[in-house]
DODO-546160 format. One record per residue (C-alpha): x, y, z; residue in one letter. Coordinates in nm, 2 decimals. Layout:
BEGIN
x X&y Y&z Z&residu A;
...
//
This chain:
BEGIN
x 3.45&y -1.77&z 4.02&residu X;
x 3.35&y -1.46&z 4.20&residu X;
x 3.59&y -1.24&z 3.99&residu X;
x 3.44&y -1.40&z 3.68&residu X;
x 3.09&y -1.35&z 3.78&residu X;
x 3.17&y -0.98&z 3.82&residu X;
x 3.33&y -0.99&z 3.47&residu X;
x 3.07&y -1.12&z 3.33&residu X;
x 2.80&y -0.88&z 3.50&residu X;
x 3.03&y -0.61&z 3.39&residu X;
x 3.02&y -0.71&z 3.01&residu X;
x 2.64&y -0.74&z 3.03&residu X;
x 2.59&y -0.42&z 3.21&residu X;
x 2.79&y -0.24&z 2.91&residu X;
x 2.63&y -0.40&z 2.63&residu X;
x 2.30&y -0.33&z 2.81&residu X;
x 2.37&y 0.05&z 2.85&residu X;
x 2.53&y 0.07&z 2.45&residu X;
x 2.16&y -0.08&z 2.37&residu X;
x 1.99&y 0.16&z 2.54&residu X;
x 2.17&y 0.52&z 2.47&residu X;
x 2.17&y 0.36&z 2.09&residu X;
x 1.81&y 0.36&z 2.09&residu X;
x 1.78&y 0.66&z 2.28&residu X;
x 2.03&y 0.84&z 2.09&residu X;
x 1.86&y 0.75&z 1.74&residu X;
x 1.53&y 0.85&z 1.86&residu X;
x 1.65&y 1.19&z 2.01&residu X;
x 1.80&y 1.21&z 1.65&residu X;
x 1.48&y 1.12&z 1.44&residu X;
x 1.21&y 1.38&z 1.40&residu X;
x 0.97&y 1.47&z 1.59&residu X;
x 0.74&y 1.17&z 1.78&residu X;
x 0.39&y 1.21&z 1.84&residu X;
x 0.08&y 0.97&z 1.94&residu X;
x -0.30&y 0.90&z 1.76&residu X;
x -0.56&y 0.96&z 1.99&residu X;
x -0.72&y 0.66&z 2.00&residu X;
x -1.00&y 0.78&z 2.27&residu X;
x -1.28&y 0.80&z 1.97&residu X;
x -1.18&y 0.55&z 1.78&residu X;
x -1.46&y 0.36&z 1.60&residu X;
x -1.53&y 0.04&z 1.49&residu X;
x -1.54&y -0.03&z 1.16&residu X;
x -1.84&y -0.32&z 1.10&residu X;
x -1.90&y -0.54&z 0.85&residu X;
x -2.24&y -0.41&z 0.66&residu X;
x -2.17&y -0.67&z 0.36&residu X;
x -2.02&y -0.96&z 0.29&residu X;
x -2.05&y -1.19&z 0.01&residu X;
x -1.84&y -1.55&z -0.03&residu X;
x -1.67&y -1.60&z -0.38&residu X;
x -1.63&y -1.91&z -0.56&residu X;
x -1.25&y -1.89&z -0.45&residu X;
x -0.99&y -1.65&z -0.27&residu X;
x -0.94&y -1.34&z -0.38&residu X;
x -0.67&y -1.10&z -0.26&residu X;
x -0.71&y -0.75&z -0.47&residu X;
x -1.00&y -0.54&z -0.54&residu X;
x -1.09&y -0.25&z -0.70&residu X;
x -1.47&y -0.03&z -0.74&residu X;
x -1.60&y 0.21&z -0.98&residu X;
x -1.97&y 0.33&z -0.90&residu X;
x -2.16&y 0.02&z -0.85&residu X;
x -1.94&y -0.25&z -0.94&residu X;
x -1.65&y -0.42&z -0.74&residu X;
x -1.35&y -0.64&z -0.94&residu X;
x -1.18&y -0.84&z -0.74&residu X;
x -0.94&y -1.13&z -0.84&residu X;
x -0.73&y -1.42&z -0.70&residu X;
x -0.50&y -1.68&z -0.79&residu X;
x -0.84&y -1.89&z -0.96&residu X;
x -1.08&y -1.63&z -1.10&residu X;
x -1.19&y -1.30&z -1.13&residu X;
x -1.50&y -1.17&z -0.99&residu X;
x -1.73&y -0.88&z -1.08&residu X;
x -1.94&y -0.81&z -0.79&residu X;
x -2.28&y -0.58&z -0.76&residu X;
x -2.22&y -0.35&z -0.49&residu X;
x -2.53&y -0.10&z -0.56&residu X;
x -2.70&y -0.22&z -0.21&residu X;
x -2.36&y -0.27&z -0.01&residu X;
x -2.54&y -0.45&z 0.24&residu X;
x -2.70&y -0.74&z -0.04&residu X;
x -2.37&y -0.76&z -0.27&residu X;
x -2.45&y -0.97&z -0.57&residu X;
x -2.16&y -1.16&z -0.78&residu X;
x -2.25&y -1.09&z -1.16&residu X;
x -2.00&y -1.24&z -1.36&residu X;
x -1.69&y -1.44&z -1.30&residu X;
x -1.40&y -1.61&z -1.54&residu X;
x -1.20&y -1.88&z -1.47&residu X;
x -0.80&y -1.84&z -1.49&residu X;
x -0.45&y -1.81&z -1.38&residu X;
x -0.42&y -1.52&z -1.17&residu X;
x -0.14&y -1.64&z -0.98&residu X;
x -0.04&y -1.42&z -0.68&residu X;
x -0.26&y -1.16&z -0.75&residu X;
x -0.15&y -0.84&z -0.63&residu X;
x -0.37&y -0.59&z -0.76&residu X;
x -0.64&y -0.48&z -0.99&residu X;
x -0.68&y -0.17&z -1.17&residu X;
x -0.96&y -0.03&z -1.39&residu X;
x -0.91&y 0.16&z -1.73&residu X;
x -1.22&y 0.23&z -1.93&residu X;
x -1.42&y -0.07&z -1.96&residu X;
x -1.08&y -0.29&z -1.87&residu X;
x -0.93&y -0.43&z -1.57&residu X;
x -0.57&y -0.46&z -1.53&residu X;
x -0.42&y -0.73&z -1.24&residu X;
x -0.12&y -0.76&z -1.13&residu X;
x -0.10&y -1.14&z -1.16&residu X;
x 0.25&y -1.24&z -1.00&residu X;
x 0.47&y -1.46&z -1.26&residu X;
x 0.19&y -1.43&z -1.41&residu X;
x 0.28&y -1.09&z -1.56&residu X;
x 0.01&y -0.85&z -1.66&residu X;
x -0.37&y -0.96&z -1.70&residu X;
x -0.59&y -0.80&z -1.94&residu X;
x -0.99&y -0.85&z -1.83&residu X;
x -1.25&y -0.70&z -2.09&residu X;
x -1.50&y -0.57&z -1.83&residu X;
x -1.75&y -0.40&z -2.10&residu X;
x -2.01&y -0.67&z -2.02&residu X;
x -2.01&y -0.73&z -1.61&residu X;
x -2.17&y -1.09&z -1.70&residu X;
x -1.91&y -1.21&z -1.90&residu X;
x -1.52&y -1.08&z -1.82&residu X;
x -1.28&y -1.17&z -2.09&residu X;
x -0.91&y -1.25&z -2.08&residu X;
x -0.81&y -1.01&z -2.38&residu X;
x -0.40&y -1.01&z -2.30&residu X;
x -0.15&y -1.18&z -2.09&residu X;
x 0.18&y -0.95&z -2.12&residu X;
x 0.50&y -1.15&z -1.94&residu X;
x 0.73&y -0.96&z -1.76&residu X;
x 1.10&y -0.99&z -1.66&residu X;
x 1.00&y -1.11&z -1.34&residu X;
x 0.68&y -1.13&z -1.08&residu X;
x 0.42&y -0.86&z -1.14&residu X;
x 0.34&y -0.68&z -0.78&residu X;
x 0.15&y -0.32&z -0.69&residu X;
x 0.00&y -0.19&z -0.96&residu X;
x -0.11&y 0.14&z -1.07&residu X;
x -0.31&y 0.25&z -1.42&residu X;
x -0.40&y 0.63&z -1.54&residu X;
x -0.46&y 0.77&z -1.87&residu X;
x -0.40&y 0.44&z -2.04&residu X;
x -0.05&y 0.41&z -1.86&residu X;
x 0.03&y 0.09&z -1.63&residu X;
x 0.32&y 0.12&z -1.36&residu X;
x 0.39&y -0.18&z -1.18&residu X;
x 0.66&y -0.26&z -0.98&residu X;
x 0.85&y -0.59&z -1.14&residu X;
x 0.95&y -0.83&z -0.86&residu X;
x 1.21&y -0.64&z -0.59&residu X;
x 1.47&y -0.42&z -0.80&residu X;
x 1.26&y -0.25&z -1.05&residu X;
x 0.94&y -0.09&z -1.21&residu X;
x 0.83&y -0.06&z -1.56&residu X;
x 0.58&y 0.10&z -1.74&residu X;
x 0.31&y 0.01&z -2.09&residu X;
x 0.13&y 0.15&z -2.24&residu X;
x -0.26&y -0.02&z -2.26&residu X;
x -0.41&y 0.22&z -2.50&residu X;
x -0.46&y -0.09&z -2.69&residu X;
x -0.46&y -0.40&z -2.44&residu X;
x -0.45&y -0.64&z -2.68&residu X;
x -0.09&y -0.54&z -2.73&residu X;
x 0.03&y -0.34&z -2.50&residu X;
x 0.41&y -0.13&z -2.55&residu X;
x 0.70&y -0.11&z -2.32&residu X;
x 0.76&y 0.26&z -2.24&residu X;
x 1.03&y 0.28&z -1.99&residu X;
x 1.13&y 0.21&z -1.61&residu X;
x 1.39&y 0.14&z -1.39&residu X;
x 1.58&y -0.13&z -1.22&residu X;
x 1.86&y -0.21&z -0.97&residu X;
x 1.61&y -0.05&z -0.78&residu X;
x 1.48&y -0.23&z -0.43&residu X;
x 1.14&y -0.12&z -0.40&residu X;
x 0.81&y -0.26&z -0.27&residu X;
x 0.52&y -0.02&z -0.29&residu X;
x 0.44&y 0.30&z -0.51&residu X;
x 0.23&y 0.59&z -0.60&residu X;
x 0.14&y 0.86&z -0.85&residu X;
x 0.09&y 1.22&z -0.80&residu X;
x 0.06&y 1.45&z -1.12&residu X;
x 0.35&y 1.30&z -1.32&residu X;
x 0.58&y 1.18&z -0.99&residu X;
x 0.63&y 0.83&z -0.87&residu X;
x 0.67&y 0.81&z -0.50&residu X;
x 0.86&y 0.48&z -0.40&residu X;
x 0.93&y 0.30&z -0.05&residu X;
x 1.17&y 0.06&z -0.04&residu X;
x 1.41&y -0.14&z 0.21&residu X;
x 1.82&y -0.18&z 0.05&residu X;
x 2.01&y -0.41&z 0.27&residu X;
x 2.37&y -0.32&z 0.40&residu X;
x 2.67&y -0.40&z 0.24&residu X;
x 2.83&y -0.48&z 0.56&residu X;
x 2.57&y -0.61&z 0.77&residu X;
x 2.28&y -0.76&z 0.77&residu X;
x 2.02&y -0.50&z 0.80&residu X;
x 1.73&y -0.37&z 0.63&residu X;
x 1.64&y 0.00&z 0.60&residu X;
x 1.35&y 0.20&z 0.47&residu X;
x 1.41&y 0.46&z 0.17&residu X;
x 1.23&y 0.69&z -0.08&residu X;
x 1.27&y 0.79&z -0.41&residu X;
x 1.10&y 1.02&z -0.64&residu X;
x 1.09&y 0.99&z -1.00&residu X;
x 0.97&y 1.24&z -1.28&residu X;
x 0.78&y 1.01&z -1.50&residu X;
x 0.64&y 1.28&z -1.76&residu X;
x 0.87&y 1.14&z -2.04&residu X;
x 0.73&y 0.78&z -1.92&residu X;
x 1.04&y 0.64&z -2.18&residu X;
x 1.29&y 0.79&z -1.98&residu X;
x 1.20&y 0.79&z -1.58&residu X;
x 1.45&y 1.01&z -1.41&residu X;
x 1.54&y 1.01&z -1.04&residu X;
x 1.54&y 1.35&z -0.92&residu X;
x 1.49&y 1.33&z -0.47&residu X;
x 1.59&y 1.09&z -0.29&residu X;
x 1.62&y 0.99&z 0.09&residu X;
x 1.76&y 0.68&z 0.31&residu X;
x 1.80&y 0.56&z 0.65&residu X;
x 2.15&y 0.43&z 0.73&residu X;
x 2.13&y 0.07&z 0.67&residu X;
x 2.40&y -0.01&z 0.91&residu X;
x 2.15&y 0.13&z 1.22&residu X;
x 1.96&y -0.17&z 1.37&residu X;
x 1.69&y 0.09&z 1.49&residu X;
x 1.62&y 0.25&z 1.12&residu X;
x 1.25&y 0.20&z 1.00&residu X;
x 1.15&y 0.00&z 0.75&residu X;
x 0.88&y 0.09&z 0.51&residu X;
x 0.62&y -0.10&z 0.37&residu X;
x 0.36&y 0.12&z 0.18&residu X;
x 0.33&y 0.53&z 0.05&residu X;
x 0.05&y 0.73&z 0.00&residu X;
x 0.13&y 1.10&z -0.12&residu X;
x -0.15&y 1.44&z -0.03&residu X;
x -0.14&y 1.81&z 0.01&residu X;
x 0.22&y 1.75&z -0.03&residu X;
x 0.31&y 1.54&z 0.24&residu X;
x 0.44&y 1.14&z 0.16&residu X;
x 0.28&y 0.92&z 0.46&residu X;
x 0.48&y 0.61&z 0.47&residu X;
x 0.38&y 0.27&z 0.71&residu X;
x 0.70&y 0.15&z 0.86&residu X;
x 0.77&y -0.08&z 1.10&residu X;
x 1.08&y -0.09&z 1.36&residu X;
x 1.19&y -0.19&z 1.70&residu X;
x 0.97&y 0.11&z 1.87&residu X;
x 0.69&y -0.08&z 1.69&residu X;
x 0.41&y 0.06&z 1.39&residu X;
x 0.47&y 0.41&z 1.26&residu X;
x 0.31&y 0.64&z 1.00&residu X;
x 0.63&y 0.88&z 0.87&residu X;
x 0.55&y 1.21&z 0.72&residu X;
x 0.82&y 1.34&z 0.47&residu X;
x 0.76&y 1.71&z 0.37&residu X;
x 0.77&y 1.70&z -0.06&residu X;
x 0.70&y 2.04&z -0.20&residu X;
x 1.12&y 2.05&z -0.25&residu X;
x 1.07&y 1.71&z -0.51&residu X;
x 1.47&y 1.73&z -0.56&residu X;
x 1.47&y 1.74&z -0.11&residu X;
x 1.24&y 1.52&z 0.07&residu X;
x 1.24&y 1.61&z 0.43&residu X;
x 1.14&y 1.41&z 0.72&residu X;
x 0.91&y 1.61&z 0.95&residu X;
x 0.77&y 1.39&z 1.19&residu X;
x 0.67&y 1.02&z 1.27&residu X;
x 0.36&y 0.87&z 1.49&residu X;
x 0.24&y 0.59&z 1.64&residu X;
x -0.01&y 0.36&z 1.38&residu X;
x -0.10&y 0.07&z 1.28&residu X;
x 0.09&y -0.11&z 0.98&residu X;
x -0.05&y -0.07&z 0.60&residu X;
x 0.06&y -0.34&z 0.32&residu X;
x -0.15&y -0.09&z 0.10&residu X;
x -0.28&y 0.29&z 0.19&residu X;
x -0.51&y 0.48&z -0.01&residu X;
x -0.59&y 0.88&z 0.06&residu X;
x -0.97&y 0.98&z -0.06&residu X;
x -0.97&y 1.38&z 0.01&residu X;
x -0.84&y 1.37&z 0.37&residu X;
x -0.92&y 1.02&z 0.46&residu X;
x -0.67&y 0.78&z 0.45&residu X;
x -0.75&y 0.41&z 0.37&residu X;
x -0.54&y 0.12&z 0.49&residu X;
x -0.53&y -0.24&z 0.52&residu X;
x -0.30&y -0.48&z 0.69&residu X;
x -0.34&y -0.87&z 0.70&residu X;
x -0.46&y -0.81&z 1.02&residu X;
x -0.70&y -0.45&z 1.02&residu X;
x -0.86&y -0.19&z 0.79&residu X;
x -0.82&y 0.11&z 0.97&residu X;
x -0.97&y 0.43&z 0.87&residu X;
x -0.73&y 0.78&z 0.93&residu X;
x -0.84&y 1.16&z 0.89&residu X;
x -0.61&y 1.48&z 0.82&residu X;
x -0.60&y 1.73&z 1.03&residu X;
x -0.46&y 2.09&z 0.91&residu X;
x -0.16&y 2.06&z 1.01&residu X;
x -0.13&y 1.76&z 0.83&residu X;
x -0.12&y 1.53&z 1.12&residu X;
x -0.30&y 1.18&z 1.09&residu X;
x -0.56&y 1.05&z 1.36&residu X;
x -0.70&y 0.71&z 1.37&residu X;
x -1.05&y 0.72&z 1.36&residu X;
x -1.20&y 0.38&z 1.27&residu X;
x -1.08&y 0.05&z 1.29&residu X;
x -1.19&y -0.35&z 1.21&residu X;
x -0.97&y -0.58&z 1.37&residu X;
x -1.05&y -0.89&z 1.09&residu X;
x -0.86&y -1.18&z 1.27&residu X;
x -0.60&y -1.20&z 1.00&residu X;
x -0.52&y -1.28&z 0.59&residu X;
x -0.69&y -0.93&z 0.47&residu X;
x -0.60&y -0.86&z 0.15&residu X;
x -0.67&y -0.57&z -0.09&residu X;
x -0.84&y -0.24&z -0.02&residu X;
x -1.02&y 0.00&z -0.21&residu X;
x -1.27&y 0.25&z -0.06&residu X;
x -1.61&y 0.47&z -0.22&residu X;
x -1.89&y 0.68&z -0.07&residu X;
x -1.71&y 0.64&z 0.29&residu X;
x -1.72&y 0.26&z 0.26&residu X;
x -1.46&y 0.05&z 0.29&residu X;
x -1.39&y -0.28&z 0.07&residu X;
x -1.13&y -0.60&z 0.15&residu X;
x -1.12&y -0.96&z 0.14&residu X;
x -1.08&y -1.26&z 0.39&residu X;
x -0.97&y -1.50&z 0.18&residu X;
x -1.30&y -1.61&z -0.03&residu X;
x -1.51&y -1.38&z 0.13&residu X;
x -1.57&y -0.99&z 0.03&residu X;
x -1.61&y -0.76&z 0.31&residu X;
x -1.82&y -0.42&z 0.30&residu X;
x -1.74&y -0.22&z 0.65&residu X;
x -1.78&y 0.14&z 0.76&residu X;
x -1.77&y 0.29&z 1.08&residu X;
x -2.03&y 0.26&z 1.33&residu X;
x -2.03&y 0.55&z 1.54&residu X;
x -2.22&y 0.82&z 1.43&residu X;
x -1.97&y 1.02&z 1.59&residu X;
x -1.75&y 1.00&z 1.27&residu X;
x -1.80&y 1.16&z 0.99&residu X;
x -1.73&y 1.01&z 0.67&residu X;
x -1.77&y 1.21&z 0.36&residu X;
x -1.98&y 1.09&z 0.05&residu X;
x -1.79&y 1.09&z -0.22&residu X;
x -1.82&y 0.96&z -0.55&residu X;
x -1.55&y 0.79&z -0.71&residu X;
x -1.33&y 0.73&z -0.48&residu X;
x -1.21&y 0.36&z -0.63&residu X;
x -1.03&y 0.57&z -0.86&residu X;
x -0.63&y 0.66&z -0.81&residu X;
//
């Protein structure tokens, strides 16, 4: 019994001390680690708040009016006093799992799960109208819309692109698929995508980027690329991109806990990882000059640029759980909690947020 007992400590002991030079030799290996200062971090309050006929899960603003939808309605909210937000219109319908809305000239797009692709007539705030409802091959998720162009990513293994110049019938242009992706976005006429391929030969998940040259938006090309090993139980997994000054900020999440990753992108063809640091995790992340937006079922935290391109947390709500969408304008910051809008921005006057105007748009 004895001799078993030191058997069995010995086994232990080595797969104990594998563990732990594994971790430590992957994060000796990754770039460079480095910590927010969280010392002057401040709250972000709730100035407005305004409860909605039903849940909504995506927004989007554009001067003084919010859009929001859910899986029941979609909502066109008054937002010129943030702090007395007034619901102007409404319209009753099948959003499904709404993932995202998205404005184009007096339109709004949403991302309506298997649902496909909603088409709101926004011209009169009193009265939205359901002009289109374009299927796709699977459920609609993130969404992005610029110069009458809509990317969305189509369920997990692809992303597609139309055309809405005219939304009553909108055109097919191109896209991609075999492709495992989850969240997206557009700088100049490149799609940065995050993404988490499983391994072959084990069961592990892994974050990845691509990078796709979408100015010929029939023929998306690949052109950079970059993957953790899937078959590493430490790698990262990513949930959400945001792209400035170039620098691609990914949210991960891993065993060492939340992470923002910073990949280096002026080489399009050779994303480089530079560095990694402590943060809270994003579903979605939105950059408005040097402030970076994000929101997480669980917080809406507010991060600011430094010259170096580092991030620093400088505001944060802690909602309590089930946030959902996130758009942000003139320093404020907009989400949901199920039903209910929320308005926030920091409280300290020891932040400074910038004013700036149009900052629903991306």
């Amino acid at each position: 019994m004895k001799l078993k007992r030191i058997f069995t400590g010995g086994v232990l002991f080595a797969v104990l001390s594998f563990l732990i030079t594994t971790a430590v030799f992957n994060l000796a290996a990754s770039p460079e680690i480095t910590r927010e200062e969280t010392a002057f971090v401040s709250p972000l309050g709730v100035i407005g708040r305004l409860n909605l006929p039903s849940e909504v899960t995506a927004v989007a603003v554009h001067n003084e009016q919010l859009y929001a939808a859910g899986p029941d309605g979609f909502f066109v909210v008054d937002i010129a006093d943030p702090a007395k937000p007034l619901l102007q219109g409404s319209l009753n319908h099948s959003f499904g799992a709404a993932r995202a809305v998205a404005l184009s000239g007096h339109y709004a797009l949403v991302s309506a799960g298997d649902n496909g692709l909603i088409i709101v007539d926004i011209a009169d705030p009193t009265e939205p109208v359901c002009v289109h409802q374009q299927p796709l091959s699977s459920s609609a998720g993130p969404l992005i819309v610029r110069d009458h162009l809509a990317y969305i990513i189509v369920g997990e293994d692809s992303f597609a692109i139309w055309n809405v110049a005219d939304p009553a019938t909108p055109i097919y242009m191109g896209g991609e698929v075999d492709l495992v992706v989850e969240q997206f976005d557009l700088v100049g006429d490149y799609l940065y995508l995050v993404g988490n391929p499983m391994a072959d030969e084990m069961f592990y998940i892994a974050g990845a980027l691509y990078i796709y040259d979408v100015s010929d938006p029939t023929q998306p090309e690949q052109i950079g690329a970059d993957a953790f090993e899937a078959s590493n139980p430490y790698a990262p997994r990513f949930r959400s991109i945001a792209v400035q000054n170039q620098i691609a900020y990914v949210s991960a999440t891993s065993r060492i806990g939340g992470t923002i990753w910073r990949y280096g992108v002026t080489d399009l063809t050779d994303p480089i990882r530079l560095a990694y640091t402590f943060y809270p995790l994003a579903n979605q992340m939105l950059f408005v000059g040097d402030w970076l937006y994000t929101v997480s079922p669980y917080d809406t935290t507010v991060g600011q640029l430094s010259d170096t391109g580092d991030l620093h947390l400088v505001a944060r709500y802690k909602g309590g759980g089930l946030l959902a969408g996130l758009a942000a304008q003139n320093g404020l910051v907009f989400t949901t909690a199920q039903s209910e809008l929320l308005i926030l921005r920091p409280l300290s006057n020891q932040i400074f947020l910038p004013v700036i105007m149009g900052a629903g748009e991306h």
